[in-house]
C-alpha positions in Angstrom: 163.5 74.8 184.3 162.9 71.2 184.0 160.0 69.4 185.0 161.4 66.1 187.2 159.0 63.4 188.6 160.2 60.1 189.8 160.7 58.7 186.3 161.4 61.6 183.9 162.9 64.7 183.3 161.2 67.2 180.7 163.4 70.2 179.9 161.3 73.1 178.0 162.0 74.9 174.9 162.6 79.0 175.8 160.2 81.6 174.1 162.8 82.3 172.1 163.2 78.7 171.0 159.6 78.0 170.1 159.1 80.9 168.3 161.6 79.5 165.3 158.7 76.6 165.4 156.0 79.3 165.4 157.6 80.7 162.6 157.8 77.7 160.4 154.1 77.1 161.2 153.2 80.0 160.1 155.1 79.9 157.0 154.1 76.5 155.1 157.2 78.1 152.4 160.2 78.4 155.5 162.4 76.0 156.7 164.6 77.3 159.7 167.3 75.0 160.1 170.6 76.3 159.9 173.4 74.3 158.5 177.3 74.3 158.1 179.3 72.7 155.5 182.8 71.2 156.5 185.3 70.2 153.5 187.6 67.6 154.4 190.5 65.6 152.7 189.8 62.5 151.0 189.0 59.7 151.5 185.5 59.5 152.3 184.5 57.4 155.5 182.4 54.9 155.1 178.8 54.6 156.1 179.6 52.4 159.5 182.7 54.7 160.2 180.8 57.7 160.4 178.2 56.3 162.3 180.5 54.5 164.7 182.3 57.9 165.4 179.3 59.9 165.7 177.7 56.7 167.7 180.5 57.7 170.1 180.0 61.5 170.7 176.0 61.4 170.6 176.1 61.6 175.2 177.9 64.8 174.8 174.8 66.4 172.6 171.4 65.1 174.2 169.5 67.1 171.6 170.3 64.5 169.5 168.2 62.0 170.9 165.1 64.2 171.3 162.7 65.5 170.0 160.3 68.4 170.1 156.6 67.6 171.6 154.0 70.4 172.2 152.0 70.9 175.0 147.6 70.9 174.5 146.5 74.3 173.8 149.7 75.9 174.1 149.0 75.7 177.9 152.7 75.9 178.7 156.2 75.6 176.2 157.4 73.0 174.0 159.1 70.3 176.1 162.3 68.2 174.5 161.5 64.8 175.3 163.5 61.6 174.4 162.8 59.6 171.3 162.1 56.2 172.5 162.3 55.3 168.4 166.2 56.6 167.9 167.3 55.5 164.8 170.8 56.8 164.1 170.7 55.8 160.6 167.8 57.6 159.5 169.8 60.8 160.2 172.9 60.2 158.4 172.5 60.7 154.6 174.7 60.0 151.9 175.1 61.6 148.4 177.4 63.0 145.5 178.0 65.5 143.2 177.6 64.9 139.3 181.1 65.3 137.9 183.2 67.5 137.6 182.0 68.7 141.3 183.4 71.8 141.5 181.2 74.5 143.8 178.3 75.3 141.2 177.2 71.7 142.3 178.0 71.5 146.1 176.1 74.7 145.9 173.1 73.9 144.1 173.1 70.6 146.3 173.1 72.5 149.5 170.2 74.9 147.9 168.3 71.6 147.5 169.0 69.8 151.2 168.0 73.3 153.3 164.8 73.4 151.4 163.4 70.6 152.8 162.1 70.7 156.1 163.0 68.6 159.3 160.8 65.9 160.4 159.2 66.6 163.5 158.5 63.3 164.4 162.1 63.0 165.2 165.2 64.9 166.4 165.6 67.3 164.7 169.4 67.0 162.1 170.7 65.5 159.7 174.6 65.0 158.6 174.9 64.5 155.2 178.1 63.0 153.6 179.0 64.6 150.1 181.5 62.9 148.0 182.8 63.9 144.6 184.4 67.2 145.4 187.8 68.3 143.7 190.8 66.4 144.6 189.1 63.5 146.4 187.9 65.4 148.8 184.4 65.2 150.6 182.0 67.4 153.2 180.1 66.9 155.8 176.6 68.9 155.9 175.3 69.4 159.8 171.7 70.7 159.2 170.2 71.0 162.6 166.9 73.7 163.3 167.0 77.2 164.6 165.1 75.8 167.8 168.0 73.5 169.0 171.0 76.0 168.5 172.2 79.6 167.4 175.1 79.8 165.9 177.2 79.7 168.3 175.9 77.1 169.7 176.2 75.0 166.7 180.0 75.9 167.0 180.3 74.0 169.5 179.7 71.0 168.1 182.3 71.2 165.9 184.5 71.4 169.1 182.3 68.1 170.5 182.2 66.0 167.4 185.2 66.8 165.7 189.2 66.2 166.8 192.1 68.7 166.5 194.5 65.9 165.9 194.0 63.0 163.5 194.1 60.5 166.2 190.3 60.1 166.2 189.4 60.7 170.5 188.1 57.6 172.3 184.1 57.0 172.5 182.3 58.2 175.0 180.7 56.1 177.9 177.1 56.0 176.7 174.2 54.8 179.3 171.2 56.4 177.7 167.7 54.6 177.6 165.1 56.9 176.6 162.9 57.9 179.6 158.9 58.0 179.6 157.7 61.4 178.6 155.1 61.7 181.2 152.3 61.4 178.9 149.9 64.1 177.9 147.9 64.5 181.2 151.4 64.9 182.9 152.5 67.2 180.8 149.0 69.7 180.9 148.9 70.1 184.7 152.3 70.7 185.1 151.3 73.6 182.1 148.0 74.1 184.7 150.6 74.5 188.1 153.3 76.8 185.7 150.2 78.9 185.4 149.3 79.4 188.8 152.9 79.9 189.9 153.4 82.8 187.6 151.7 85.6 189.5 153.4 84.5 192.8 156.8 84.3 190.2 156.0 87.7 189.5 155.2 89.5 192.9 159.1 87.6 193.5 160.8 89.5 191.3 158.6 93.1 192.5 159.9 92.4 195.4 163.7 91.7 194.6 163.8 95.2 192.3 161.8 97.0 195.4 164.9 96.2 197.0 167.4 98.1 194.6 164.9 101.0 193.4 168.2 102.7 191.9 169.1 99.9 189.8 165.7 98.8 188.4 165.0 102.3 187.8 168.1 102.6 185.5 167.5 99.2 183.9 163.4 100.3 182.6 164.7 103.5 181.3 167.7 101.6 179.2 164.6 99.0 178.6 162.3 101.6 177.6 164.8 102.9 175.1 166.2 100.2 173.4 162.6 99.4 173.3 161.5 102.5 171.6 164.4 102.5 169.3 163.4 98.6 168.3 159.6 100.0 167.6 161.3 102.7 165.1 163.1 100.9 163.5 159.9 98.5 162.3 159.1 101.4 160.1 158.5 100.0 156.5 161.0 101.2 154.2 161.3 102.1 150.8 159.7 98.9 148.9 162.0 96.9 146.7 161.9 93.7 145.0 164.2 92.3 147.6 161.6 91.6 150.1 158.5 90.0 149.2 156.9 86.1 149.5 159.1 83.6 149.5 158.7 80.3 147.6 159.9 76.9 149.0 163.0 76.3 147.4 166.8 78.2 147.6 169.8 79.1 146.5 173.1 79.1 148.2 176.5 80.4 147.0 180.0 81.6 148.7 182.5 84.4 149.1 186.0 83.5 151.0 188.5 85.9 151.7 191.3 85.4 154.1 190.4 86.9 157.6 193.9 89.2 157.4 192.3 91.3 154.2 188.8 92.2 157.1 191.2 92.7 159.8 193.6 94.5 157.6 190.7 97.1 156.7 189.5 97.1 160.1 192.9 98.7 161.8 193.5 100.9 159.1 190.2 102.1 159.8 189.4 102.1 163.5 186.3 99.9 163.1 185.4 96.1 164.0 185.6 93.1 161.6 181.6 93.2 162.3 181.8 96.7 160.9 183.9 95.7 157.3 181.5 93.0 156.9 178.7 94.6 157.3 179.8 97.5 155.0 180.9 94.9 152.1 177.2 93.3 152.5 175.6 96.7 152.1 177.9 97.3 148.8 176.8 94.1 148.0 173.1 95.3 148.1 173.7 98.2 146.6 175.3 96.6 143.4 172.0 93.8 143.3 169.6 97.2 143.3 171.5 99.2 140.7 172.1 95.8 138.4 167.8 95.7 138.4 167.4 98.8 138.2 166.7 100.1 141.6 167.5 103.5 143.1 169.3 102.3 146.2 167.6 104.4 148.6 169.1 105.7 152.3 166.1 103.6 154.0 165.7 100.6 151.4 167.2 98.1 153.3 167.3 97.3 157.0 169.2 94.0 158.5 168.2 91.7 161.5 171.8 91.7 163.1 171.9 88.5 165.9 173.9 89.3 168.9 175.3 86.5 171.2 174.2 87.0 174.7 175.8 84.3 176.5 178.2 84.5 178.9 181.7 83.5 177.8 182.0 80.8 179.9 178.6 79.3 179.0 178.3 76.2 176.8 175.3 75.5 176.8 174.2 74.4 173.2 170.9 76.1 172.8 169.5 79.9 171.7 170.9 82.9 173.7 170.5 85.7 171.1 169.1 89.3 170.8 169.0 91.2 167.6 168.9 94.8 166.3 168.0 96.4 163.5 170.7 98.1 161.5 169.8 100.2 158.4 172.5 99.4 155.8 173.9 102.4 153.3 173.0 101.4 150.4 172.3 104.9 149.4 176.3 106.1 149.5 178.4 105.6 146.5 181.7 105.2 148.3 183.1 102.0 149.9 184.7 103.9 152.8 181.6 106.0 153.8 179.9 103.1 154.1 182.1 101.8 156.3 181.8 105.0 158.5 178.2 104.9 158.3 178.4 101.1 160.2 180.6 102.0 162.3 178.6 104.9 163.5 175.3 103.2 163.4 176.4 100.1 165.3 177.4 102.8 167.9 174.4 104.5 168.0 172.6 101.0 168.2 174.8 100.5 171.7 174.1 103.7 172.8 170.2 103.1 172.8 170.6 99.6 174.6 168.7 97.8 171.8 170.4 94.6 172.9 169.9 95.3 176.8 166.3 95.6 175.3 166.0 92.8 173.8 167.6 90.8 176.5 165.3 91.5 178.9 162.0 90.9 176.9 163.0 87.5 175.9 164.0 86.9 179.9 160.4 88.7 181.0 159.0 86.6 178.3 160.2 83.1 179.9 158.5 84.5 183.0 154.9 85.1 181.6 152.6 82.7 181.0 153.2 80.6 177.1 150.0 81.0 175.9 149.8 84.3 175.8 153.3 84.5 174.4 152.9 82.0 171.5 149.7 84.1 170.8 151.5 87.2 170.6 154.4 86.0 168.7 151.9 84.0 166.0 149.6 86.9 165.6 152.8 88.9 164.8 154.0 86.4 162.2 150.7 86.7 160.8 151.2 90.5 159.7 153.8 90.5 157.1 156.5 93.0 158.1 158.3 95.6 155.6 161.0 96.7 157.5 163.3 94.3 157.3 164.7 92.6 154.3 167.6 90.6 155.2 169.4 88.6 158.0 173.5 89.3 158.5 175.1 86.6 160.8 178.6 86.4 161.8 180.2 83.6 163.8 183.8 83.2 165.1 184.8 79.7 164.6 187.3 77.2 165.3 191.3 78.9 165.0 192.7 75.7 165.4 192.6 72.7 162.5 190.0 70.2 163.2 189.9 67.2 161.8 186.6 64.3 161.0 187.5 60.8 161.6 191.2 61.7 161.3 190.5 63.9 158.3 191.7 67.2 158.2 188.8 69.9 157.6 190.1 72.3 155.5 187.2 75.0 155.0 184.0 74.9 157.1 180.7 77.0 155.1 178.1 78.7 156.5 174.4 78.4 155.8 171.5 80.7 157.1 168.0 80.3 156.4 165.8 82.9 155.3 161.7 83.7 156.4 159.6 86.1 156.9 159.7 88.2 153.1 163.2 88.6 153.6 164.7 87.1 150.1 168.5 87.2 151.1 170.5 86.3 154.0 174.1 86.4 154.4 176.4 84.4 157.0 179.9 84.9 158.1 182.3 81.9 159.8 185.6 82.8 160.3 187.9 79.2 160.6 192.0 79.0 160.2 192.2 82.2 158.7 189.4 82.1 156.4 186.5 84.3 156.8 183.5 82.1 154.9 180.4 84.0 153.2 177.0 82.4 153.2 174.6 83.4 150.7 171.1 82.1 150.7 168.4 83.4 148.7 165.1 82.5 147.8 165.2 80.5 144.4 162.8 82.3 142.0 162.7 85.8 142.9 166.4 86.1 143.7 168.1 84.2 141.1 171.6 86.5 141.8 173.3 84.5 144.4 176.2 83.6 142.7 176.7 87.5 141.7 175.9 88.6 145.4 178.6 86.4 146.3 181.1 88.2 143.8 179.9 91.2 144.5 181.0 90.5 148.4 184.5 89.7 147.5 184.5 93.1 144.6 183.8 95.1 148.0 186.1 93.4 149.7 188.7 94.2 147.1 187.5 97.5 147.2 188.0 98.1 151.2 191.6 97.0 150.6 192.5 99.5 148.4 190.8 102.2 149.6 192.2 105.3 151.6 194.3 104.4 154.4 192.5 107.2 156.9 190.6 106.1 160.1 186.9 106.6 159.9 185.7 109.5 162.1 184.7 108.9 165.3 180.6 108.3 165.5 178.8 111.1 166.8 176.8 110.6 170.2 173.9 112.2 169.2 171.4 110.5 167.3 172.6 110.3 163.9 170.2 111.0 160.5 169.8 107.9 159.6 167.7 106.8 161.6 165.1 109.6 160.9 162.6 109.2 157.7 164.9 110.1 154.4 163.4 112.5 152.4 162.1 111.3 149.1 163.8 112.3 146.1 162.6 114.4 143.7 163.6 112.9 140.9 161.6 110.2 139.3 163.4 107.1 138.9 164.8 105.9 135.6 166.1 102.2 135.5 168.4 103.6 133.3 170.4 106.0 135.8 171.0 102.9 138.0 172.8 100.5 135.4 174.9 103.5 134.1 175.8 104.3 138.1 176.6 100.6 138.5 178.6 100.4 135.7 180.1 103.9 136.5 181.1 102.2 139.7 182.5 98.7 138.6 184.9 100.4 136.8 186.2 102.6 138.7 187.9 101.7 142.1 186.2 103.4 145.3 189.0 105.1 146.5 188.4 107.9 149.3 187.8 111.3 148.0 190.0 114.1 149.4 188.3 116.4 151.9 
């Protein structure tokens, strides 16, 4: 809720939203912005022309003018207050590729820009114009941090920024002037009165459940659950070299296929576009094990999976995410069991309400008091976890053609960071057609980017050619892989994994007949 006096208005950062700033504190190596790439047709605008048009949308995304300021001693959350300093021009950037700028370059360039952190001194983006791409055209980098939008979120400022027809929209009527922040005694006894409000805040909502006993008895045993699931699924894995410290700098590199091959694979099948995509990432990972040598085991690699919580209706550009924990199988040879294991683990994942879960710790969370929240969440960050070792986003974007400053956008790339020992992260934006892959790794221990990438579109290939039978229905019981594996008893050669992946590259994973 904001905090409004006579001559300000404070809105706070959620839990959720601080603790991507607790994260990057804790990290001195992470930088959690995330970023999207838009390529557009030639010509490049000039400086003034971009700044005139973004000049002109800048009412429609506050954020833009604020920035982040803390509250002493972590007595109550972040508050987003306005920047009195505002200087447009500091966050537009302007650059090119060396020639012949083909996608080695824009890559390695946007490896370099999402390395560096965000100032906090300011609001925190960036747009950075890249010229020298093929056939005269340019892009458009929007790096903005994890604590001012999700992904969907940032999706919608595509919609608010960009046109979808090249007559470039009016701008809008703009009568900001930066309001006081209140100051720092302002700021700590409204902190102080949050405080004593919470027990009363809490009794309230005792009450309200006492009213429905049916209802808040269902909701803590779907709570307690999802909850217990969540707490398995923290269970370190089998150590590989994919998860580990990270250094500062990264690597980034794409995948494209058009959308019809996913949603091709997904009606033949019976599954979910989330389902083939999460199946092609796990081939993915099991090619990168096998090519060092790894023995791709059943419990080897687990995957933070965000989930969009908001309603459908909602706008709002902010953080509205839960997460599970999906255990990818890495450990199966064939393309289509893979699949089936997804499809069946993702149900499984539903059944135990680890989203429901999630939900509701993040809103109980906004209700307790933030010091003992930031505590919790920074002592956490301080233990470094071994259960999970990547990040898989996927965002539906725009279906219609957008344009930038009557420019028609022609791909739009998507860029997730990474923290937290996990070494890889993947990203999926669907736009026109196209589904986009993201691949960001961390620069010196996981130099494969470019082969993860052509690794996504092999299993891609793969999916599309495979058998043409649905995959079975997932069982409602609790399926094994969630349990311990058992350890193998053989000893591991690096050589069985390089013949097995070279076994596998050539020969095409078709379905074996039952």
């Amino acid at each position: 809720m904001p905090l409004v006096t006579e001559e300000n208005v404070v809105e706070y950062l959620s839990p959720l939203d601080a603790s991507f700033l607790d994260a990057e504190d804790e990290d001195r190596h992470a930088s959690l912005a995330i970023a999207s790439i838009a390529v557009a047709d030639g010509p490049a605008p000039s400086q003034a022309d971009l700044a005139a048009a973004i000049r002109g949308r800048l009412p429609l995304v506050p954020r833009y003018r604020q920035k982040v300021r803390r509250v002493p001693l972590n007595l109550g959350r972040p508050v987003w207050v306005d920047d009195p300093d505002f200087d447009l021009d500091f966050h537009l950037r302007r650059t090119a590729l060396p020639a012949p700028g083909d996608e080695t370059a824009l890559a390695r360039l946007v490896g370099r820009i999402m390395s560096q952190r965000l100032d906090r001194e300011r609001p925190l983006w960036e747009d950075w114009v890249i010229e020298g791409l093929p056939d005269g055209r340019w892009a458009l980098l929007s790096k903005v941090h994890h604590c001012m939008v999700d992904g969907v979120a940032g999706n919608q400022l595509y919609r608010l920024m960009c046109d979808t027809t090249p007559e470039t929209g009016p701008a809008v009527v703009d009568h900001w002037h930066p309001r006081p922040d209140g100051g720092t005694i302002d700021l700590t006894l409204d902190a102080l009165g949050q405080l004593a409000r919470v027990p009363f805040e809490q009794m309230r909502l005792i009450t309200r459940a006492a009213r429905v006993p049916g209802m808040a008895a269902t909701q803590a045993r779907e709570t307690l659950r999802g909850l217990a699931a969540i707490a398995a699924a923290f269970a370190p894995g089998t150590p590989t070299s994919l998860s580990g410290p990270l250094g500062r700098a990264r690597r980034y590199a794409v995948a494209r296929t058009p959308l019809t091959d996913l949603t091709a694979v997904a009606k033949e099948h019976g599954v979910t576009v989330n389902d083939v995509y999460l199946a092609v990432v796990a081939g993915a990972f099991r090619r990168l094990m096998l090519s060092r040598g790894e023995e791709p085991a059943a419990d080897a690699v687990r995957t933070l999976v965000p989930v969009n919580v908001r309603h459908p209706d909602d706008g709002a550009l902010d953080n509205r995410l839960a997460s599970v924990l999906l255990l990818l199988p890495v450990d199966m040879a064939d393309s289509v069991d893979r699949l089936a294991a997804v499809h069946g683990r993702i149900a499984e994942l539903r059944e135990n309400r680890e989203v429901e879960a999630g939900a509701r710790l993040l809103a109980l969370a906004d209700r307790e008091p933030f010091a003992a929240v930031a505590f919790g969440v920074r002592a956490a960050l301080r233990i470094p976890q071994r259960a999970i070792v990547t990040v898989t986003t996927n965002v539906p974007g725009p279906r219609e053609q957008l344009y930038l400053l009557g420019r028609p956008i022609r791909e739009i790339l998507p860029y997730v960071p990474i923290a937290e020992r996990m070494r890889i992260g993947v990203s999926m934006f669907t736009y026109r057609g196209q589904a986009a892959f993201g691949v960001t790794t961390d620069f010196a221990s996981v130099p494969e980017a470019d082969a993860f990438a052509a690794d996504i579109n092999a299993e891609i290939r793969t999916l599309t050619t495979a058998g043409k039978e649905p995959v079975p229905a997932p069982a409602t019981r609790r399926t094994p892989a969630r349990r311990s594996p058992q350890k193998s008893a053989k000893p591991r050669v690096a050589a069985a994994p390089a013949r097995a992946l070279a076994a596998e590259r050539a020969t095409p994973r078709r379905r074996k007949d039952s």
